[in-house]
C-alpha positions as CSV (number, residue, x, y, z in Angstrom):
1,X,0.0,0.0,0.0
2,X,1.5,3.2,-0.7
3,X,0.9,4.8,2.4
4,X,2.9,2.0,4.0
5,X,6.0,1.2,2.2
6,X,8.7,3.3,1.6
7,X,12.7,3.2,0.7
8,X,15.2,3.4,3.2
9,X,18.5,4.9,2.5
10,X,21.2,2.3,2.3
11,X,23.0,2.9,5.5
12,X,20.1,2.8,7.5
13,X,19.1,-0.5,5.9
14,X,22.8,-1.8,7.1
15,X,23.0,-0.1,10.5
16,X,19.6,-2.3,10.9
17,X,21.5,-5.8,10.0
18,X,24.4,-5.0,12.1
19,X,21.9,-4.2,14.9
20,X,20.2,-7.0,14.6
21,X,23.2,-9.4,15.0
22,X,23.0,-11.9,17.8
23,X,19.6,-10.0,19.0
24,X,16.2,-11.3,16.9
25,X,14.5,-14.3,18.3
26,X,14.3,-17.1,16.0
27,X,11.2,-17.3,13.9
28,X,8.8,-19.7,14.2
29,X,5.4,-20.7,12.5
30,X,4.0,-21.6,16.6
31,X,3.1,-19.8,19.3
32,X,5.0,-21.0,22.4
33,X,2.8,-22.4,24.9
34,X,1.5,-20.3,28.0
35,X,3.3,-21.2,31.4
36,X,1.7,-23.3,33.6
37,X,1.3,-20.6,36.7
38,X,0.4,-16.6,35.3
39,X,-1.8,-13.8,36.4
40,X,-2.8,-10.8,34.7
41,X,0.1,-9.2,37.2
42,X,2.3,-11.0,35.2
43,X,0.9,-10.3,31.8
44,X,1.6,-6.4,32.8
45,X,5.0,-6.6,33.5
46,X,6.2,-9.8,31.2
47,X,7.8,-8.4,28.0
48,X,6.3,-10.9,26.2
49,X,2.5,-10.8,26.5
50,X,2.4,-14.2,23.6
51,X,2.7,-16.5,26.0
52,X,-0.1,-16.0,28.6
53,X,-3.8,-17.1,28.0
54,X,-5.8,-14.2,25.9
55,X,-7.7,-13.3,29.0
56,X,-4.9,-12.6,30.9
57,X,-3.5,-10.7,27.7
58,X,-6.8,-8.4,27.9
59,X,-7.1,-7.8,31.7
60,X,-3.1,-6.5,31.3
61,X,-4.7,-4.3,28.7
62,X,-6.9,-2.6,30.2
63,X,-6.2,1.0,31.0
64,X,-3.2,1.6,28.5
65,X,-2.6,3.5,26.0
66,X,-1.4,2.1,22.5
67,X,0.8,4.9,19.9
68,X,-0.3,3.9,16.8
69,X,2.0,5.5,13.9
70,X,0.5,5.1,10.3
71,X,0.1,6.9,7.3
72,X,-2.0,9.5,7.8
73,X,-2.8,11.5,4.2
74,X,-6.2,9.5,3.9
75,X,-8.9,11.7,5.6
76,X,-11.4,8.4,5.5
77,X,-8.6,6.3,7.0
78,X,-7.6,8.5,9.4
79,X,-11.0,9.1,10.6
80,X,-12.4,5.6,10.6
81,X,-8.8,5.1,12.9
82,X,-9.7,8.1,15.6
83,X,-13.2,8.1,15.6
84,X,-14.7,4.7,15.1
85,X,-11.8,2.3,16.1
86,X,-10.4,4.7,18.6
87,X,-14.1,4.8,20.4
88,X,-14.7,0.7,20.4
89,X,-11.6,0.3,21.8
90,X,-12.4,2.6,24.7
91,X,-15.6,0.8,25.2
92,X,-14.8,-2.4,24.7
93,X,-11.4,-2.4,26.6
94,X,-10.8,0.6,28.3
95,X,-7.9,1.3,25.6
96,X,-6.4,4.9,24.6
97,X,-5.8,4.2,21.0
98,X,-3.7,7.8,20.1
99,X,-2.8,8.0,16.8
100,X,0.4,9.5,15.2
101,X,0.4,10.5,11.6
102,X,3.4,10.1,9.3
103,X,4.3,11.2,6.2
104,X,6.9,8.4,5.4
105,X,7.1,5.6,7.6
106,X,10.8,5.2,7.2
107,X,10.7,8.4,9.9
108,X,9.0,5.6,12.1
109,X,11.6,3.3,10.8
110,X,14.5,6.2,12.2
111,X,13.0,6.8,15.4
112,X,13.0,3.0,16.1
113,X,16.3,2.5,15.4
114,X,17.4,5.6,17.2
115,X,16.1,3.9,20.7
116,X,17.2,0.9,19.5
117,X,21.1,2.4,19.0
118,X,20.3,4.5,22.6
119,X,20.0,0.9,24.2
120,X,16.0,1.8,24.7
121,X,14.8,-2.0,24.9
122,X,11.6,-0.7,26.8
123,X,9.5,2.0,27.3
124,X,9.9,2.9,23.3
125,X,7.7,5.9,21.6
126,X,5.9,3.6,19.1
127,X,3.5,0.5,20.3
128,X,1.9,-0.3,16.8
129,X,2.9,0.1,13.5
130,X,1.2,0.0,10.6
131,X,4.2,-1.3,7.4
132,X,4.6,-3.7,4.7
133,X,7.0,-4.7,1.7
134,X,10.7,-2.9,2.5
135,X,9.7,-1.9,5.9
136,X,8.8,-5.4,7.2
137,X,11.7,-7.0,6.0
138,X,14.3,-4.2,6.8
139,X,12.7,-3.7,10.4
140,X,12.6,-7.9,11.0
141,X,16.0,-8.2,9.7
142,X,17.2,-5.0,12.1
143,X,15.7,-6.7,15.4
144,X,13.5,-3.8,15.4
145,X,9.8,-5.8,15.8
146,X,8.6,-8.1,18.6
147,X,7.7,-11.5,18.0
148,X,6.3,-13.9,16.7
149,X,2.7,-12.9,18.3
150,X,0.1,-12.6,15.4
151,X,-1.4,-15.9,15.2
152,X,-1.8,-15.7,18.9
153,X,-4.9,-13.5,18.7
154,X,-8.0,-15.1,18.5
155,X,-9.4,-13.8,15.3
156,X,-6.1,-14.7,13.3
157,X,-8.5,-18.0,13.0
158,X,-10.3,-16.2,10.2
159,X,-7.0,-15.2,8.4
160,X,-6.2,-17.3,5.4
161,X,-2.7,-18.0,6.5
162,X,-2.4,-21.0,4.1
163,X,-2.0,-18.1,1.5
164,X,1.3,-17.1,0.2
165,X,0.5,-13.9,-0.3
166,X,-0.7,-13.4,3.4
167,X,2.3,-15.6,5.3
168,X,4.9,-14.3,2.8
169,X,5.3,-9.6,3.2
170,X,6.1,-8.7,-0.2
171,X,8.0,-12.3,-0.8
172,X,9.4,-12.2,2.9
173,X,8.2,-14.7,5.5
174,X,5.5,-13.0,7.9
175,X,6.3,-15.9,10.6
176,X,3.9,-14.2,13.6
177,X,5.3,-10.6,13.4
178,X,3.2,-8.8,12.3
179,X,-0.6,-9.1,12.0
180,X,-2.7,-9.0,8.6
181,X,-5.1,-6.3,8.6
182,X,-6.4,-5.7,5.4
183,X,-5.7,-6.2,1.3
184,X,-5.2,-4.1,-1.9
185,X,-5.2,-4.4,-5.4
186,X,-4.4,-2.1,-8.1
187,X,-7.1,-1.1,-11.0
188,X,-6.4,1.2,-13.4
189,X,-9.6,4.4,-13.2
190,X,-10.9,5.7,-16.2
191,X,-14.1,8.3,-17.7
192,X,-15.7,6.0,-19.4
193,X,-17.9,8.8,-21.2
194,X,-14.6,10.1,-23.0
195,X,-12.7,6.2,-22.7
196,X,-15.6,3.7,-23.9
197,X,-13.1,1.2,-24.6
198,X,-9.8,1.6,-22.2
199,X,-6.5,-0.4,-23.0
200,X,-6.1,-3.5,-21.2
201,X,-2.8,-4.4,-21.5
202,X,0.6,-2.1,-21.7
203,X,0.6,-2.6,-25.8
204,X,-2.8,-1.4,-25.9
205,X,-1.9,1.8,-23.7
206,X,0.9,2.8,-26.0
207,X,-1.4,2.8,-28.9
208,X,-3.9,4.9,-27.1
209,X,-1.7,7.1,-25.7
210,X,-0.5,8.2,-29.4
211,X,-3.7,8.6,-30.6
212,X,-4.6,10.5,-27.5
213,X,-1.8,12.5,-26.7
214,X,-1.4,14.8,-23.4
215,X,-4.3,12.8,-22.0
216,X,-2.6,9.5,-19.9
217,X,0.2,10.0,-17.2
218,X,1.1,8.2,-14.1
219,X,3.3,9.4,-11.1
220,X,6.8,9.5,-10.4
221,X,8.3,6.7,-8.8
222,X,9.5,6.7,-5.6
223,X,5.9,7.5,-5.6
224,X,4.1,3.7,-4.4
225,X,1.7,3.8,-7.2
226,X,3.8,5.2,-9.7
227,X,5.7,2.3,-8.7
228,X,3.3,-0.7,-9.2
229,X,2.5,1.1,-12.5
230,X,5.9,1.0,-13.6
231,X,6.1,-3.2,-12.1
232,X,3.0,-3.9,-14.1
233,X,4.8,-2.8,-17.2
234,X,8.0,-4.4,-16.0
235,X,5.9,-7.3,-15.7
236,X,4.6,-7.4,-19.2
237,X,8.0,-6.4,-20.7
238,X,9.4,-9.1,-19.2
239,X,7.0,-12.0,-20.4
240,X,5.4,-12.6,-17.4
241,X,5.8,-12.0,-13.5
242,X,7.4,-15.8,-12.9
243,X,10.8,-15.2,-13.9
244,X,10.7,-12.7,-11.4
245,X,10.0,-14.2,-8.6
246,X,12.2,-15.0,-5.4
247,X,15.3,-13.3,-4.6
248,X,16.9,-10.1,-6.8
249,X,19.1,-11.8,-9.8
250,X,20.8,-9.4,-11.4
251,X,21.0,-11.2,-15.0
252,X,17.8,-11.7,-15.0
253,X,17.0,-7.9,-14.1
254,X,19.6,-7.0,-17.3
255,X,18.5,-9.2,-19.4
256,X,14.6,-7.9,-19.1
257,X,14.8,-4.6,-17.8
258,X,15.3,-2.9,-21.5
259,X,12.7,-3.8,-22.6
260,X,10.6,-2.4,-20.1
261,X,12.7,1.1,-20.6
262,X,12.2,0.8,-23.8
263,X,8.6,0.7,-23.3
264,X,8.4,3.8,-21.3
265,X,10.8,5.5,-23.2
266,X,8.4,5.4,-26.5
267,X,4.9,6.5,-24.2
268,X,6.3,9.5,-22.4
269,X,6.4,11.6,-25.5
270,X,2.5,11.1,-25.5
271,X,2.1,11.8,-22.0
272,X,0.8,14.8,-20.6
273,X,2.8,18.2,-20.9
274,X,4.5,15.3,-23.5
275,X,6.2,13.7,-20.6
276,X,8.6,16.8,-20.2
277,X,6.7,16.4,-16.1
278,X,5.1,13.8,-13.9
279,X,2.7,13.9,-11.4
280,X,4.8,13.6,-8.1
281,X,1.7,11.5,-6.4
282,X,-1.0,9.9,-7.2
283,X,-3.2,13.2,-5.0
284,X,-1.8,15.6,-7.9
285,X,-2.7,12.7,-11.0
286,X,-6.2,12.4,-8.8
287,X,-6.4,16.1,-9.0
288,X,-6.0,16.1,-12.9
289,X,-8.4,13.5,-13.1
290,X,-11.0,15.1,-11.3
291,X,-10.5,18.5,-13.6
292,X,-10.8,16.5,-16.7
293,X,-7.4,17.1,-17.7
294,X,-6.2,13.5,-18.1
295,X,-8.7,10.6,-18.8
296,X,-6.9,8.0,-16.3
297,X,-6.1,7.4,-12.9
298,X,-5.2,4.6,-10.8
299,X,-5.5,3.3,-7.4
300,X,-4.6,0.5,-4.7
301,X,-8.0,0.5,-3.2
302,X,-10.4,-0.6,-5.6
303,X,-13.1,0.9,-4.0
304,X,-11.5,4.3,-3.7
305,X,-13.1,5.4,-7.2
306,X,-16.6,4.6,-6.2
307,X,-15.8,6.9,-2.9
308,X,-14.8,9.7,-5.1
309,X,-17.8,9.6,-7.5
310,X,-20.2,9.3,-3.9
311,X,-18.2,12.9,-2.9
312,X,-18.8,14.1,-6.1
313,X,-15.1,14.5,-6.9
314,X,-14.7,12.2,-9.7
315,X,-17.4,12.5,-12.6
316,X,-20.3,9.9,-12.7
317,X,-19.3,7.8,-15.4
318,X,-15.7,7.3,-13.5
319,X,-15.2,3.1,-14.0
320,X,-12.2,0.6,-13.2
321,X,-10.9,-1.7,-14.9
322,X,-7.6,-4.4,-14.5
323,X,-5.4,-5.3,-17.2
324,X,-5.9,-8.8,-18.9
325,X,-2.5,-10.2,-17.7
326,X,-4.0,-9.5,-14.0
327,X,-2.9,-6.4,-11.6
328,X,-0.4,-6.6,-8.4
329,X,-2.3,-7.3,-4.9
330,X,-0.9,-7.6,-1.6
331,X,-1.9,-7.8,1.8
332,X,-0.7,-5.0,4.7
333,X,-0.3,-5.6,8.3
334,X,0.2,-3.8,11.8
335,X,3.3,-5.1,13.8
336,X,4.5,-4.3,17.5
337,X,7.7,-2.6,18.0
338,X,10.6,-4.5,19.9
339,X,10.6,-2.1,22.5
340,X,7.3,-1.5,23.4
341,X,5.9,-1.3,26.9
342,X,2.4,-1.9,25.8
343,X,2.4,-5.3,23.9
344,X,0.0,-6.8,25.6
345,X,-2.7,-3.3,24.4
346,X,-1.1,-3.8,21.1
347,X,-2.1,-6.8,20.8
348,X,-5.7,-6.7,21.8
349,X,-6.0,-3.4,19.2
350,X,-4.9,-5.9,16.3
351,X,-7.2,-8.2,17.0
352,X,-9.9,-5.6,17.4
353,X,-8.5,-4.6,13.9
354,X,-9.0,-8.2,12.7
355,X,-12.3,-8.5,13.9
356,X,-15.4,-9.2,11.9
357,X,-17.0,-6.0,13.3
358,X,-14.1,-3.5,12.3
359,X,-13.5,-5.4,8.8
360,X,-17.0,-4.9,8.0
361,X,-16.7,-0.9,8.9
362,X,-14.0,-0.1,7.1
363,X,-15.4,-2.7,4.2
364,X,-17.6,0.1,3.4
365,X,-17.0,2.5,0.5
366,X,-18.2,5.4,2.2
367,X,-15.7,4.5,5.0
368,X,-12.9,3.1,3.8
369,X,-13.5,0.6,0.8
370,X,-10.5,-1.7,1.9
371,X,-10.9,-5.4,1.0
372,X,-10.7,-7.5,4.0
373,X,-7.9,-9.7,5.6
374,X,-10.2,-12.6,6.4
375,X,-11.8,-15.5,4.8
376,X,-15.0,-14.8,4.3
377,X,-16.2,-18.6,4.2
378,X,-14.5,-18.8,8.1
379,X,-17.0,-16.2,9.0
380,X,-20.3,-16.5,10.6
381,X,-23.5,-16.5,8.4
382,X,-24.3,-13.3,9.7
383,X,-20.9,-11.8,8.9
384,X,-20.6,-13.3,5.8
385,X,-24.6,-12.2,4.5
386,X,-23.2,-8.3,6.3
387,X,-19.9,-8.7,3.7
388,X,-22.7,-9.5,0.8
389,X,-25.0,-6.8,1.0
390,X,-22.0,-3.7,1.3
391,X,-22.5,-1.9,-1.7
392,X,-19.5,-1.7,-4.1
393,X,-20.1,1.1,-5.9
394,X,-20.8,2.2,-9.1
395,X,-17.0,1.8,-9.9
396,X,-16.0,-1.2,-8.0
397,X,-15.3,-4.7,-9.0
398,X,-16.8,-7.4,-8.2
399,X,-14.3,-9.3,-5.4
400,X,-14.4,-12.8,-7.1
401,X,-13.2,-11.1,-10.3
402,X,-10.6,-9.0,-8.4
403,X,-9.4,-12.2,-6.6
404,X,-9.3,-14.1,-9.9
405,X,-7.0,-11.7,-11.5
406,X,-4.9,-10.8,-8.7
407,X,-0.5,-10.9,-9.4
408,X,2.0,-11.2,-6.9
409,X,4.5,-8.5,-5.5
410,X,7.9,-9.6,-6.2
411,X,10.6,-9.1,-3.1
412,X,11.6,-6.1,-2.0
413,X,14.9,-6.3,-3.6
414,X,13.0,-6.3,-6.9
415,X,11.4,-3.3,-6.3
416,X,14.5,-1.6,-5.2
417,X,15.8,-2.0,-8.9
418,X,12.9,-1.7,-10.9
419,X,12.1,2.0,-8.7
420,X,16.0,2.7,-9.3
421,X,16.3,1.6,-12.9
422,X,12.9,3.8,-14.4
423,X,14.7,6.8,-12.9
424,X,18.0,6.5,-14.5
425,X,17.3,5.2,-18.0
426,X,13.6,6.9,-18.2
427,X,13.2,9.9,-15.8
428,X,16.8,11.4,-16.2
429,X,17.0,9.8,-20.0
């Protein structure tokens, strides 16, 4: 998701592996047994909440407060966070859920290590986190992440764990440390009053984009979904997503990468302000959507468009569509910080988060619009006949056609390159 994965610079990403020598726990796909003996006393002051009973995990809970940093540059997310999570955590559990907006999680990232570097192994500034992709790995591999604790909380029963894209973070073994919490997938947005018949594959788009000049662009990467669109076309370039998958191999990257450059090389002439400027997010392409000056946008949430058209931002006829080869999805998680003193509230909020009643809130267009973490066929009859009836929107897939054309991410290291390689032989070209 692009509000949750962001590049680190290379030193920090190596200060993070030398920090982590000799001090992350060994992963493991179990969660250790409870002690014989506990007590919600002990639950409190244990700095490792996992291990007790779930009760005893709750009554330590109660009364703490849990520093939630996340993206914050979605009004609807950010809301549904403070007002409706925020408020059944209070009732429910006598929880302070405060919430700390960032711009870029790798600030998060920083501050981590900073306390970690400091020798700050408790009492640390962040209790949850809300990451995926790079940061996952980069924190996990730095020591920086308690664990393993997620499959631990009662409603990780309803998480589909058997699938590869929820146990595996952008390629990158999940192993209990952090806890799914929701899904994405990328559509491609579109007018269809001025497109009746949008391009469905990256071939397609060039055509149109000649014959159409000025009115497609797509952000600048580092931007995260001027990034997927650039992997999509990477993708196609390279003859399909499966030689890509698994670890970075740099013949492989030079053998199909010129292609791909090639590709984007030969639209950006046809691009708006002919390519001479790119959008530098996807708020400024939304903007140009909205004031009809381009024809396309794009998205993560597939349910965002249908949001747009219900605010009146985006004109009626706004539609989505996926490209025939398929489009990336992936799944994004919360995690607890290794130094947090409130594991044991951070834990109880991420199953809140899990829960059928908060999936099913923020499952709403008008809320949030993002797909759920769980199985729907492990939910209750009620739940599942609740998931049915939430309108889509007039601009929304159907989820067994999303699910039936959904692509892998490839590893992080993958997407280090591909980011790195469209701005030297494209951007700077």
């Amino acid at each position: 998701m692009r509000f949750a994965r962001f590049l680190l610079v290379p030193f920090i990403i190596g200060a993070l592996v030398l920090a982590a020598c000799g001090t992350t726990p060994a992963a493991t796909n179990t969660t250790p047994a409870a002690p014989a003996a506990t007590s919600a006393a002990a639950a409190a002051t244990t700095d490792d909440p996992a291990r007790l009973p779930w009760n005893e995990i709750e009554a330590a809970a109660r009364g703490g407060t849990v520093n939630f940093f996340m993206w914050g540059g979605d009004e609807n997310i950010n809301r549904y966070i403070t007002q409706f999570v925020a408020g059944q955590l209070k009732e429910q559990y006598d929880i302070t859920l405060t919430q700390t907006p960032v711009t870029d999680i790798a600030e998060t990232v920083n501050k981590l290590l900073g306390e970690k570097t400091a020798g700050k192994t408790s009492g640390g500034s962040v209790d949850l986190v809300w990451i995926n992709g790079e940061n996952f790995r980069t924190m996990r591999q730095g020591g920086l992440l308690y664990g393993p604790w997620a499959q631990q909380l009662p409603n990780s029963s309803l998480v589909p764990w058997e699938n590869p894209g929820v146990a595996n973070d952008f390629g990158y073994p999940v192993e209990g440390f952090e806890a799914p919490w929701g899904r994405a997938q990328f559509v491609m947005t579109y007018d269809s009053a001025k497109v009746p018949n949008p391009p469905t594959s990256f071939a397609a788009l060039l055509e149109w984009a000649r014959a159409n000049p000025g009115r497609f662009t797509y952000p600048a990467p580092p931007d995260f979904t001027g990034s997927v669109f650039v992997r999509h076309g990477f993708y196609e370039a390279a003859g399909g997503f499966n030689q890509l998958l698994g670890p970075f191999e740099e013949a492989v990257f030079n053998k199909k990468a010129p292609a791909a450059w090639n590709y984007f090389n030969e639209l950006r002439p046809h691009l708006w302000r002919n390519g001479e400027t790119f959008p530098q997010s996807l708020a400024d392409l939304d903007q140009l959507f909205a004031s009809g000056e381009v024809d396309f946008t794009m998205n993560y949430n597939p349910a965002y468009a249908s949001g747009q058209v219900e605010k009146g931002i985006f004109p009626d006829t706004t539609r989505t569509f996926l490209f025939d080869a398929g489009t990336i999805a992936n799944t994004h998680y919360v995690a607890i910080p290794f130094n947090s003193s409130q594991k044991a509230a951070a834990m109880v909020v991420a199953n809140f988060l899990q829960s059928p009643q908060a999936q099913l809130e923020k499952a709403k267009p008008t809320v949030w619009g993002d797909l759920t973490a769980l199985d729907p066929a492990r939910l209750s009859a009620e739940d599942q006949a609740a998931l049915s009836a939430i309108p889509r929107g007039v601009a929304t897939l159907a989820p067994d056609v999303l699910a039936a054309n959904a692509l892998p991410e490839l590893q992080s290291s993958w997407l280090d390159r591909i980011e790195k390689g469209w701005q030297e032989n494209v951007l700077r070209r």
